[in-house]
C-alpha positions as CSV (number, residue, x, y, z in Angstrom):
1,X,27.2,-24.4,-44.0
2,X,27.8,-20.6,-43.4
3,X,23.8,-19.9,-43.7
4,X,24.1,-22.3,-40.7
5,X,26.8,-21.2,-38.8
6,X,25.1,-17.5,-39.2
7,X,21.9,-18.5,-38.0
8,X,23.7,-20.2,-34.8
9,X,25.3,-17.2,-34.2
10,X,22.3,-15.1,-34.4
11,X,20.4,-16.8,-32.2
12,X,23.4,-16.8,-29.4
13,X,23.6,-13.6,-29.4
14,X,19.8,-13.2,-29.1
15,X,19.7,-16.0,-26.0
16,X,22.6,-13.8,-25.1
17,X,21.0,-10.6,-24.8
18,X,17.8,-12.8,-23.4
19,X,19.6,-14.7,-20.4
20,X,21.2,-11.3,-19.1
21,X,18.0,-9.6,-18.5
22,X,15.3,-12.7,-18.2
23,X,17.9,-15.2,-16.6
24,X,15.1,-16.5,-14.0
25,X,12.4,-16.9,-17.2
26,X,14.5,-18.3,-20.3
27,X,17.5,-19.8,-20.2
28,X,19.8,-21.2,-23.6
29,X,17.8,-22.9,-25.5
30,X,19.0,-25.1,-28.5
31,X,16.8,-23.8,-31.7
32,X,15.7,-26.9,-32.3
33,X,14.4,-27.2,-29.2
34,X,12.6,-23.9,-28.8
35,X,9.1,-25.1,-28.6
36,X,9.5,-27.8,-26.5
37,X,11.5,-25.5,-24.5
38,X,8.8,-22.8,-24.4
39,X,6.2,-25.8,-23.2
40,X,7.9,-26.3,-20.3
41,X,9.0,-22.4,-19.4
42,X,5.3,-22.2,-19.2
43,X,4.3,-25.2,-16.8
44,X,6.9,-23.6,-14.5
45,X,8.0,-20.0,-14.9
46,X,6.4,-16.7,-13.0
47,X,3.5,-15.7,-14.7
48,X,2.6,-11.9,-15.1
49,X,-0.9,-10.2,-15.1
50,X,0.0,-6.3,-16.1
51,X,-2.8,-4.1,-14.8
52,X,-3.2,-0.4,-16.9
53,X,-5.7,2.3,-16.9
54,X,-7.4,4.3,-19.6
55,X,-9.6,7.5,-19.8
56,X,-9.4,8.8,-16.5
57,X,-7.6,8.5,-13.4
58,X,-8.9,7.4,-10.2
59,X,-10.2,3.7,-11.7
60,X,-9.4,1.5,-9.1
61,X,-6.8,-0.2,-10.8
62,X,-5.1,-0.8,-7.5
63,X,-8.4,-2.3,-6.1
64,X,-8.7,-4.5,-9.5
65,X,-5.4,-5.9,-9.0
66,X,-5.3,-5.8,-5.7
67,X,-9.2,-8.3,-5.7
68,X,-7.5,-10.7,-8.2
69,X,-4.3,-11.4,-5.8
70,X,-7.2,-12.1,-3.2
71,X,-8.7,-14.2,-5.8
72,X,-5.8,-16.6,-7.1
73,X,-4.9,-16.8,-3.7
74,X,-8.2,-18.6,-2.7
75,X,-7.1,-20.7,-5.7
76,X,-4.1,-21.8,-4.0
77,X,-1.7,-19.9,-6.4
78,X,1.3,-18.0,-5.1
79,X,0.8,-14.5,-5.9
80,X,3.2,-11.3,-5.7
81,X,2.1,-7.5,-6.4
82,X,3.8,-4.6,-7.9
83,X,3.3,-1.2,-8.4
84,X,5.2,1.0,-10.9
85,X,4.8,4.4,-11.1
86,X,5.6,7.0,-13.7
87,X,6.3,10.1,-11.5
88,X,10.3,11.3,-11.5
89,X,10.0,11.3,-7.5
90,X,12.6,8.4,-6.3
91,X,9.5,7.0,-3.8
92,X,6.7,9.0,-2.0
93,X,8.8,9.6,1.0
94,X,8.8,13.7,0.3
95,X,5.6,14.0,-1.3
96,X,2.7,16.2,0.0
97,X,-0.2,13.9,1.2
98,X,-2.3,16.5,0.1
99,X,-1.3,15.8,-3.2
100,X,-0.3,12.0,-2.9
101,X,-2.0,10.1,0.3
102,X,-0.4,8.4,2.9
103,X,3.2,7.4,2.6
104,X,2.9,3.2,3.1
105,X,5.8,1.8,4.6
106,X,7.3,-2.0,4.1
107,X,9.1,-4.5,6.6
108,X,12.3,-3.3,4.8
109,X,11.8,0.1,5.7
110,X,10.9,1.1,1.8
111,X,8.3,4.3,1.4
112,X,5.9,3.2,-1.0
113,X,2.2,4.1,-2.8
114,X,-0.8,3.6,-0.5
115,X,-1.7,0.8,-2.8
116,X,0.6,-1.5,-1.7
117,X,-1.4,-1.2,1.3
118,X,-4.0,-2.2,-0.8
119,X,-2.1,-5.0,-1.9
120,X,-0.6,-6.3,1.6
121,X,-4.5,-6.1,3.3
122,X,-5.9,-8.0,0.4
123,X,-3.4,-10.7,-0.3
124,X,-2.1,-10.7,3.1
125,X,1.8,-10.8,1.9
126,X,4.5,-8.7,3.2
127,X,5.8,-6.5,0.3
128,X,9.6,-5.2,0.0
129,X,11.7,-2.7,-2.2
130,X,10.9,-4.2,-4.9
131,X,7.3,-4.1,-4.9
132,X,7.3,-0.1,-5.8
133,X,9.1,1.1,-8.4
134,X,8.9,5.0,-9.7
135,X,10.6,6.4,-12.8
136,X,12.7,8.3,-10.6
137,X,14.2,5.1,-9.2
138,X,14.8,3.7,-13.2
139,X,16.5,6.7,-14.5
140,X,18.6,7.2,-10.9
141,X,20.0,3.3,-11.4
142,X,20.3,4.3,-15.8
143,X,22.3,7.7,-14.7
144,X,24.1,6.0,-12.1
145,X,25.3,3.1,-14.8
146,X,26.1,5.6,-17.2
147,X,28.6,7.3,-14.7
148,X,30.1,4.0,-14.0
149,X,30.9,3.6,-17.5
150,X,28.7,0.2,-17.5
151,X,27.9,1.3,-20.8
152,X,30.8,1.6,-22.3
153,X,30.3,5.1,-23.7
154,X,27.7,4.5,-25.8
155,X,24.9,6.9,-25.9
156,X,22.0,6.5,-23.0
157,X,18.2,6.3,-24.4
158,X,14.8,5.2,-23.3
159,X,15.0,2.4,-25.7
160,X,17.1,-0.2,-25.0
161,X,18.4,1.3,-21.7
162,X,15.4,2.9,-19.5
163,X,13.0,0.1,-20.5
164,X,15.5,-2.0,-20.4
165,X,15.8,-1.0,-16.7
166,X,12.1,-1.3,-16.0
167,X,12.3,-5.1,-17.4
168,X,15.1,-5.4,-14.9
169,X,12.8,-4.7,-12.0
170,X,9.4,-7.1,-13.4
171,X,9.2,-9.2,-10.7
172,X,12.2,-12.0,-10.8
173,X,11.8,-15.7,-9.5
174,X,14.1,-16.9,-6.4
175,X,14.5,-19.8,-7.8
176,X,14.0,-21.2,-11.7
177,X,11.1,-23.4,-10.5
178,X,9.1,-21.1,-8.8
179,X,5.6,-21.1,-9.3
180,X,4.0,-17.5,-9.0
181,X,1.7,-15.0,-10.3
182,X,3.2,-11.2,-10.5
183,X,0.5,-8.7,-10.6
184,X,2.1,-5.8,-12.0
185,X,0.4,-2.5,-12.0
186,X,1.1,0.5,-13.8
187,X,0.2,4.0,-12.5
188,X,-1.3,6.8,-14.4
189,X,-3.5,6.6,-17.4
190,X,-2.5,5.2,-21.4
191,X,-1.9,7.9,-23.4
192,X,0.4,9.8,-20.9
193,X,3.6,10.8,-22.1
194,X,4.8,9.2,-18.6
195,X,4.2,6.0,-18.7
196,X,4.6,5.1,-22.5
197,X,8.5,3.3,-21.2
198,X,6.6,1.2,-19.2
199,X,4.4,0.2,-21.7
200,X,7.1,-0.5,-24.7
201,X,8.4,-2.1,-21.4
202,X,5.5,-4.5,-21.5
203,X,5.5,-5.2,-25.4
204,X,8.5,-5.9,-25.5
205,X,8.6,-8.3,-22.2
206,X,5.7,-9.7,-23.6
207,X,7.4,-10.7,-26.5
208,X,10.5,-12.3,-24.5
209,X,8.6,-14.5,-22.3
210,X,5.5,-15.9,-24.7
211,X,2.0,-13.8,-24.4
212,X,0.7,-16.7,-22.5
213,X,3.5,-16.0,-20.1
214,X,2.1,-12.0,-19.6
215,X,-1.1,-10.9,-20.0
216,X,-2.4,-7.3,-19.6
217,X,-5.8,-5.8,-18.3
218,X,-7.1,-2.5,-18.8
219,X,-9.2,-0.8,-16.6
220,X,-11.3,1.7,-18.5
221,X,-14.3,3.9,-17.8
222,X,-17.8,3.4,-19.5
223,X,-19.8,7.6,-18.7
224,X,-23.1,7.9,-18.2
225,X,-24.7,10.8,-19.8
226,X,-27.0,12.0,-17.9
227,X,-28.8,14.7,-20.8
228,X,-29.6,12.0,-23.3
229,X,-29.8,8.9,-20.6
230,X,-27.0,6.7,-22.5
231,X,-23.7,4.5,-21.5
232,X,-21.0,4.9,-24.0
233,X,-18.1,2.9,-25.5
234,X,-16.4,5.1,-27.2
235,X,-13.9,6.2,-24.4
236,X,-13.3,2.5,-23.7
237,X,-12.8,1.9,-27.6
238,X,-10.4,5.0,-28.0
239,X,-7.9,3.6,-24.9
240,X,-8.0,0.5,-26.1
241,X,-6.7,1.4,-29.9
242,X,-4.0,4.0,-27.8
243,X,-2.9,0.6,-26.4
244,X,-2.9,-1.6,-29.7
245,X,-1.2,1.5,-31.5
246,X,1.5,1.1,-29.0
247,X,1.7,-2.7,-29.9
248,X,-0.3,-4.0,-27.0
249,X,-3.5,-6.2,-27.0
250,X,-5.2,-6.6,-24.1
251,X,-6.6,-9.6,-23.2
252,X,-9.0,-8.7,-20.5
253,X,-11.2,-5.7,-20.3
254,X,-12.4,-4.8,-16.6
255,X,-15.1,-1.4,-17.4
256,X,-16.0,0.4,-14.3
257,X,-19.9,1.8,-14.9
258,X,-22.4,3.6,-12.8
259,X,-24.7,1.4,-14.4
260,X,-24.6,-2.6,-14.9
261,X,-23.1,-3.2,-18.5
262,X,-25.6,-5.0,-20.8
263,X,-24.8,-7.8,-22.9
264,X,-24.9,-6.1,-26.0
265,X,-22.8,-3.4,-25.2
266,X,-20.2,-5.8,-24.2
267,X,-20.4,-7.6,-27.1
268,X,-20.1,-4.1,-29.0
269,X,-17.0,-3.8,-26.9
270,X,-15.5,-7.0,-27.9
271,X,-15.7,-6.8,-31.5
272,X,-14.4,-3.0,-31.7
273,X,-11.5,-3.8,-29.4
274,X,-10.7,-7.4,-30.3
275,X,-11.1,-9.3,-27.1
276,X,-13.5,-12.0,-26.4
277,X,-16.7,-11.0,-25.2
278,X,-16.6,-13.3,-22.5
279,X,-13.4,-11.0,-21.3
280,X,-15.2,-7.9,-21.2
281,X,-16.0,-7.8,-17.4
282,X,-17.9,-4.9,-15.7
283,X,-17.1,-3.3,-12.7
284,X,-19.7,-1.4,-10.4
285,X,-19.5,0.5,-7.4
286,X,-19.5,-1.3,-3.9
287,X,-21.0,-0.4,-0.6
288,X,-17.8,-1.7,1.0
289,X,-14.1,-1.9,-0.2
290,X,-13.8,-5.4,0.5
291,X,-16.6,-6.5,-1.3
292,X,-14.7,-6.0,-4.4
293,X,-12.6,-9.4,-4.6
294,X,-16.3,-11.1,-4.1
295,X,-17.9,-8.3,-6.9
296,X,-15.4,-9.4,-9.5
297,X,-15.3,-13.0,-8.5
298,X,-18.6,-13.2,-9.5
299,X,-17.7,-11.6,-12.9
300,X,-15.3,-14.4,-13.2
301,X,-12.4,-12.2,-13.1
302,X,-10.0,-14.5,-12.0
303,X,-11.3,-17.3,-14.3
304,X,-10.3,-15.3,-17.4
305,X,-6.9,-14.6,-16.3
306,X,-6.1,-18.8,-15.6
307,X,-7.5,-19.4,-19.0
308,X,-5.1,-16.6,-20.7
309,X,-2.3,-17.8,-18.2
310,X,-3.2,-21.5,-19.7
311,X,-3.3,-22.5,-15.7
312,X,-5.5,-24.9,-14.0
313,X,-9.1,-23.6,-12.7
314,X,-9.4,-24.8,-9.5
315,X,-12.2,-24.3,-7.1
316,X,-11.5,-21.0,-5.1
317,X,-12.4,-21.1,-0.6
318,X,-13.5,-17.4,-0.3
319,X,-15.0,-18.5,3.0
320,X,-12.9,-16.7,5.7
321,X,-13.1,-13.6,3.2
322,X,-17.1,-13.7,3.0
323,X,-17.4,-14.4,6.4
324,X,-15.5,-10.9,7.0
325,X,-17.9,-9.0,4.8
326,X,-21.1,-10.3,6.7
327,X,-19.4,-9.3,9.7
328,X,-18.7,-5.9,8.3
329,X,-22.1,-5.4,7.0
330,X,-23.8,-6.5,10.0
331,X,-22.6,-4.7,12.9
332,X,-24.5,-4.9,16.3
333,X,-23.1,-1.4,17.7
334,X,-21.3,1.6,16.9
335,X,-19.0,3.9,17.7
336,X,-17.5,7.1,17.2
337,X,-13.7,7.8,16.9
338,X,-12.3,11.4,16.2
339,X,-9.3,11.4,14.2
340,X,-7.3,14.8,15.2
341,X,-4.7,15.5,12.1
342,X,-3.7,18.2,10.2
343,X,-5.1,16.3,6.6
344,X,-8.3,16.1,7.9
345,X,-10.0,17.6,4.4
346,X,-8.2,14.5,2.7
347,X,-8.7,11.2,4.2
348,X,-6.3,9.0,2.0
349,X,-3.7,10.9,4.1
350,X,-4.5,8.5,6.9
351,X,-5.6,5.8,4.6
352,X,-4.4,2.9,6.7
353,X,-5.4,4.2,10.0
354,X,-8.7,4.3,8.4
355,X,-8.9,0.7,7.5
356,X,-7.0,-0.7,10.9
357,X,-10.1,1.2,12.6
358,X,-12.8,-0.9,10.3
359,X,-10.9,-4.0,10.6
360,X,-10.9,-3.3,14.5
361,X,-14.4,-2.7,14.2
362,X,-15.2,-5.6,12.0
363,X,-13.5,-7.8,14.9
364,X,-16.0,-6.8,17.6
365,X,-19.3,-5.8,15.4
366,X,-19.1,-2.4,15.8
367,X,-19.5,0.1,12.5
368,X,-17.1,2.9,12.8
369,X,-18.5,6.5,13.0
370,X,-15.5,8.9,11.4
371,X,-15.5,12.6,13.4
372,X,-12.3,14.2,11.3
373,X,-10.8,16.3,13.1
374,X,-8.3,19.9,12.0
375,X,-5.9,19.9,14.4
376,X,-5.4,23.4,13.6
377,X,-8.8,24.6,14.7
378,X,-8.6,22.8,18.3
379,X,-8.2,25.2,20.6
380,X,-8.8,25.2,24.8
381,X,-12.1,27.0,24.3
382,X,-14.0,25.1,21.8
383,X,-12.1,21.6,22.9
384,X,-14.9,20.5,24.8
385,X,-17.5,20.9,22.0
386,X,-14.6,19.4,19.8
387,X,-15.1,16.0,21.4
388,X,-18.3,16.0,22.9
389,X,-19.7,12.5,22.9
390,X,-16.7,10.9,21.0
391,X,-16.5,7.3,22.3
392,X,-12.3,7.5,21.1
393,X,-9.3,10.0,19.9
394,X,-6.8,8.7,17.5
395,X,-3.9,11.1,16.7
396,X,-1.7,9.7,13.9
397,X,1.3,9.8,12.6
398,X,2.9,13.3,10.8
399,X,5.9,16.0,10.7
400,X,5.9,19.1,11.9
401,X,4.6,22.2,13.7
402,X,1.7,23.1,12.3
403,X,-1.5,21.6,14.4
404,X,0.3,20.0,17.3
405,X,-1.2,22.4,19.3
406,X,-4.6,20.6,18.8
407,X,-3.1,17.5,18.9
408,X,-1.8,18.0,22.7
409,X,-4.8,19.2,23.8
410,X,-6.6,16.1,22.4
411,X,-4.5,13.7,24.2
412,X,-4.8,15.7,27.5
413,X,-8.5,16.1,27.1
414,X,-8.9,12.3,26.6
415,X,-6.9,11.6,29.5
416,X,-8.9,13.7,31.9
417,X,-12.4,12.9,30.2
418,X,-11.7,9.3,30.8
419,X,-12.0,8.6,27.0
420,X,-10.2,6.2,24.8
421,X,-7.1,7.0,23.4
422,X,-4.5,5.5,20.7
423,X,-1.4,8.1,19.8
424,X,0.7,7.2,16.7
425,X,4.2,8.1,16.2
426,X,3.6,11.7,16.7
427,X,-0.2,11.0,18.4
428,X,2.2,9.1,21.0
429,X,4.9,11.9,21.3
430,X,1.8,14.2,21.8
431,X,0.7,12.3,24.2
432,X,3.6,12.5,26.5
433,X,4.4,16.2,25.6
434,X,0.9,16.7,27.5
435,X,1.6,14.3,30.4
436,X,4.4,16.3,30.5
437,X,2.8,19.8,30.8
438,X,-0.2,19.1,33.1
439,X,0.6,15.8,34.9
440,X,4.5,16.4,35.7
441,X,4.1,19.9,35.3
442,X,6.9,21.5,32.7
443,X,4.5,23.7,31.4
444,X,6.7,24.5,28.3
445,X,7.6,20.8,27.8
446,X,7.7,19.7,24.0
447,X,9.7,18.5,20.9
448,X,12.8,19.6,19.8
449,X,11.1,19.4,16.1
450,X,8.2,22.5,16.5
451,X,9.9,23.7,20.2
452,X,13.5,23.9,20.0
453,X,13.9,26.6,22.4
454,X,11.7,24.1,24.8
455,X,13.5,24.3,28.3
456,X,11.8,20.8,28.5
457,X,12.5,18.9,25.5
458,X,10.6,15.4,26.2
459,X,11.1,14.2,22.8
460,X,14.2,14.7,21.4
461,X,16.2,13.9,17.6
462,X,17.4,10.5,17.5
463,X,21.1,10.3,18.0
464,X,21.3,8.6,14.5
465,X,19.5,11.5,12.8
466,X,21.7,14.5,14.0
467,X,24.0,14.5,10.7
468,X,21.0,13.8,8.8
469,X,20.6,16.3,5.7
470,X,18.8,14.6,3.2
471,X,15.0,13.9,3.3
472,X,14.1,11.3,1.3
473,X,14.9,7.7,2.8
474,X,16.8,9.0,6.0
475,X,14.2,8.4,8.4
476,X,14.1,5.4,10.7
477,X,11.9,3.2,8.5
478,X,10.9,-0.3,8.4
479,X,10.3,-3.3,11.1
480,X,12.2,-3.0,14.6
481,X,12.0,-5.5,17.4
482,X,9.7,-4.1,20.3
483,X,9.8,-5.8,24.1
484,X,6.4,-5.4,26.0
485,X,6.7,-5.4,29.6
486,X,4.4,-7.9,31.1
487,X,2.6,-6.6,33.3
488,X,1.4,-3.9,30.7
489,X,-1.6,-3.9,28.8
490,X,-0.3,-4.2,25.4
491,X,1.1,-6.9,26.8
492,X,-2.3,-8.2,27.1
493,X,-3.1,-7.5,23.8
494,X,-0.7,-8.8,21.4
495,X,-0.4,-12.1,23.8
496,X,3.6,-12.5,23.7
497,X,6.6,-10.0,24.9
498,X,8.7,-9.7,21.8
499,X,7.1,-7.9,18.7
500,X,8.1,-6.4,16.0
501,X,6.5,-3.1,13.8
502,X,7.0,-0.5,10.9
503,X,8.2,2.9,11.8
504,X,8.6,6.4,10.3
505,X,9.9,9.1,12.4
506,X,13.2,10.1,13.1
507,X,12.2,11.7,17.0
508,X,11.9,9.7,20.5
509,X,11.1,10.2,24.0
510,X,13.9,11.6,25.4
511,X,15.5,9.1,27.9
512,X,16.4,12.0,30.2
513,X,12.9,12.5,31.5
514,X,12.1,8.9,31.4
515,X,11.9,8.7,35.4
516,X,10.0,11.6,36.0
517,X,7.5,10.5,33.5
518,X,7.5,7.0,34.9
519,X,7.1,8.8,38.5
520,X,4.2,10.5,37.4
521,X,2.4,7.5,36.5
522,X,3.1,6.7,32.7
523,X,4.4,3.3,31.9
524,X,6.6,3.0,29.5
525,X,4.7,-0.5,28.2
526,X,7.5,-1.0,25.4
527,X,11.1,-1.0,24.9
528,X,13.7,-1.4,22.1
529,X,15.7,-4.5,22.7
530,X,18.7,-2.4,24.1
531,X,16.3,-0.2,26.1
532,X,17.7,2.6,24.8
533,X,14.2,3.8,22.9
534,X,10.7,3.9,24.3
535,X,8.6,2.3,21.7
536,X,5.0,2.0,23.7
537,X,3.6,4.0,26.5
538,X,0.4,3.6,28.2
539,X,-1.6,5.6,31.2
540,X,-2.6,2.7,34.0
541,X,-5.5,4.2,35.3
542,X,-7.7,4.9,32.4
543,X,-9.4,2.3,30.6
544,X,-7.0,2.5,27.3
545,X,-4.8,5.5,26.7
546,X,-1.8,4.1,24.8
547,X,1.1,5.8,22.3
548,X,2.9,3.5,20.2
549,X,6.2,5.0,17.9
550,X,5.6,2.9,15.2
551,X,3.1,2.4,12.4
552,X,0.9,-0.9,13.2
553,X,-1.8,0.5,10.9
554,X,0.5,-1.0,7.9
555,X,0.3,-4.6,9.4
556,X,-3.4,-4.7,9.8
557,X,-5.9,-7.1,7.8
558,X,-9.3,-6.8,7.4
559,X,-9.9,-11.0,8.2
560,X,-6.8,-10.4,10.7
561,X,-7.3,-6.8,12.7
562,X,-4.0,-5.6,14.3
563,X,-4.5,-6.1,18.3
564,X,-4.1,-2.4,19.1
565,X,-6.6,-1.6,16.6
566,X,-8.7,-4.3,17.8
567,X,-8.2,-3.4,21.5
568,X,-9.1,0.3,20.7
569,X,-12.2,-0.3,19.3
570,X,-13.2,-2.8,22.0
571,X,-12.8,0.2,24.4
572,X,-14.6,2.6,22.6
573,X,-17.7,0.6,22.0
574,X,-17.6,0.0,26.4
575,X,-16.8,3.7,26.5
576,X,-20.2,4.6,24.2
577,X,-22.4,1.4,26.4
């Protein structure tokens, strides 16, 4: 009787210490009844697909995991990404894009990794806060606990606290009968001393929720050697045992190659790292990015996760999604469209401009020419051999002094040459600094950020940001309500007066000058719903010279192009016939 009584009390505390963390995945389960129990967890719980890298860097695990949301969602399955990141930075907000790429930005105004752009453009879902997660971000909330005393003066470790933490922020059903898949991505490579939490994250999640409840691929690297005209496996081996020494099996293999994997070597693969054959899946370059959902479809890709998942194959519809890649293949014109930035030399810096510019293109045929563009070098002498025979400028989005020089010039000289325009958050403060200086006149007219001694300060610090000392997450972020006046031509565009779009900036037209601009013959196309901030402005007379404040490169999708995007291509292939 008190072998029993012990062994009751065990496991309460163990469905205890379960419920607290996994509440939305296991709840208290009888002993007797675990299996049963387990049975029907699985028919109905989240299921997680854990995406890690080994060898190198720079994969395309994002693109992996990104191509088999895309792929369970022609399925018909629910699907939610993640992205967890071992760097100590709380988000990307303050990072160099230089060093990091573009800063993506959610509906809920959360700074994120570019590949959640990945992620929104492929599975076409709006992400939130808790689709990016850093290490900076787990030991913030673990520091912050300890202060509080939450727990209870006990010492503070990485295990059971920090992973603890990071199990925390797995993705966690809305409800106990949801039925999703969370694809959950880990940054960096195995083997760094970064992200070995998250991975004793991962083992021991595993173990809570039943492996056929989480399964992990690796994406590793098989090098071609060039001197002796050989693929090896070795690397791929080696990653793969730095995973099982760490307690984790993976169950799928996805090996990015130069050169098509042969069946042998596969089979090599399999038996050294103990997965089936069959799960060993190559991945090879492709002449487009969107190809890739269609590359490692036919690789069965998404097959091999429903059978480790133990879920039902259905019959994916990848029409609408093929249909785009013929169309982006096949394009019946071009055009040209400078990009005028001061992160030219690295073009993940404007990563999502980029691909709202393909997607516009994809929309009317046309294949985009890139001409990148330092705004630093742009200067009133060379200007006119800067942009000769562009058929559009695009200034986007950035903080700053440096290169805004170039930046007004560009706007000015597209609206004198008559050329297609499309300012972004800064590209559209640009824009009016220049109306500003050789329509209206002020010929020292500028932003209080890079001009504060300006006697004509036409953009101007938000009231909101004046006691503003912080950095990181004090910008005006996220989705904000937009009303287009009628008569305008973005009204034209999106079809409907009341929209809604990211932002980043903590800046705006100053509503001082807002007459004499108006007077001048700039429209102020869009308005916050109080009217107290000019969120679109457009030049009447020129066929498509328009400044938006916010970000809608972030909402664009390849099968579904923004409309300003869309517009702005449209104009520059007329431009170019």
């Amino acid at each position: 009787m008190a072998i029993k009584a012990a062994k009751v009390s065990i496991k309460k505390r163990r469905t205890k210490a379960v419920s607290g963390t996994f509440a939305p995945f296991l709840f208290e389960i009888p002993s007797c009844r675990m299996e049963e129990s387990r049975k029907e967890v699985t028919e109905r719980m989240v299921k997680y697909v854990f995406v890690t890298g080994g060898v190198v860097s720079g994969l395309g695990k994002g693109i992996t995991a990104a191509s088999l949301g895309r792929l369970l969602k022609a399925r018909g399955y629910q699907v939610t990404m993640q992205k967890f990141d071992p760097y100590i930075n709380v988000d990307p907000g303050t990072m160099n894009p230089i060093q990091h790429g573009e800063v993506f930005v959610t509906d809920d105004g959360t700074e994120t990794d570019l590949d959640l752009g990945h992620y929104e453009r492929f599975i076409d879902e709006s992400l939130d806060k808790n689709s990016n997660v850093t290490s900076g971000k787990i030991y913030w909330s673990v520091l912050n606990k300890e202060r509080h005393g939450d727990y209870g003066g006990g010492t503070v470790q990485v295990i059971p606290h920090i992973t603890n933490e990071i199990k925390e922020r797995f993705y966690r059903a809305k409800d106990p009968g949801e039925d999703r898949i969370a694809i959950i991505e880990v940054g960096g490579t195995v083997g760094d001393i970064e992200s070995q939490p998250f991975l004793e994250a991962i083992r021991q999640f595993q173990h809570d929720v039943g492996k056929e409840n989480a399964i992990l691929i690796h994406v590793t690297l098989i090098p071609y050697l060039k001197a002796s005209g050989e693929m090896k496996t070795k690397p791929t081996q080696a990653s793969v045992k730095e995973l099982q020494r760490l307690g984790i099996w993976p169950d799928i293999l996805v090996c990015r190659s130069e050169y098509p994997v042969p069946q042998e070597m596969r089979d090599k693969i399999a038996l050294f790292c103990n997965v089936p054959s069959e799960h060993v899946l190559q991945n090879l370059d492709v002449e487009y990015l969107y190809e890739a959902p269609l590359a490692m479809e036919r690789e069965n890709l998404a097959q091999a996760v429903l059978n480790c998942l133990h879920l039902e194959q259905r019959e994916p519809d990848l029409s609408d999604w093929i249909e785009m890649t013929e169309a982006l293949k096949n394009p019946k014109q071009e055009a040209e469209i400078a990009i005028v930035g001061k992160y030219t030399q690295l073009h993940d810096a404007y990563l999502s401009v980029v691909e709202a510019l393909k997607h516009g293109g994809i929309s009317c045929h046309t294949d985009i020419r890139f001409r990148w563009t330092d705004s630093e070098t742009s200067t009133e002498v060379n200007v006119v051999k800067t942009f000769c025979g562009v058929d559009g400028i695009l200034v986007p989005g950035g903080f700053g002094r440096r290169g805004t020089e170039g930046m007004i010039l560009a706007a000015e000289y597209a609206r004198r040459e008559k050329i297609p325009y499309l300012g972004i958050c800064l590209g559209m403060q640009m824009a009016i600094v220049a109306f500003a200086r050789f329509v209206v006149g002020y010929h020292d007219a500028g932003s209080i950020e890079f001009q504060p001694e300006t006697m004509h300060p036409v953009i101007a610090l938000m009231p909101a940001q004046k006691d503003v000392e912080n950095n990181g997450g004090t910008l005006r972020l996220g989705a904000y309500p937009c009303v287009l006046d009628e008569d305008s031509r973005c009204f034209a565009l999106y079809g409907k007066r009341e929209i809604s779009e990211r932002h980043r900036h903590r800046y705006e037209v100053n509503n001082d000058y807002r007459s004499v601009l108006e007077e001048a013959g700039m429209h102020l196309a869009g308005l916050s719903p109080d009217q107290r901030i000019v969120e679109m402005i457009e030049i009447t007379d020129h066929p498509f010279y328009i400044g938006t404040q916010a970000h809608p490169e972030f909402k664009s999708r390849p099968n579904r192009p923004h409309p300003l995007f869309a517009g702005f291509v449209k104009a520059a292939s007329e431009h170019r016939n």
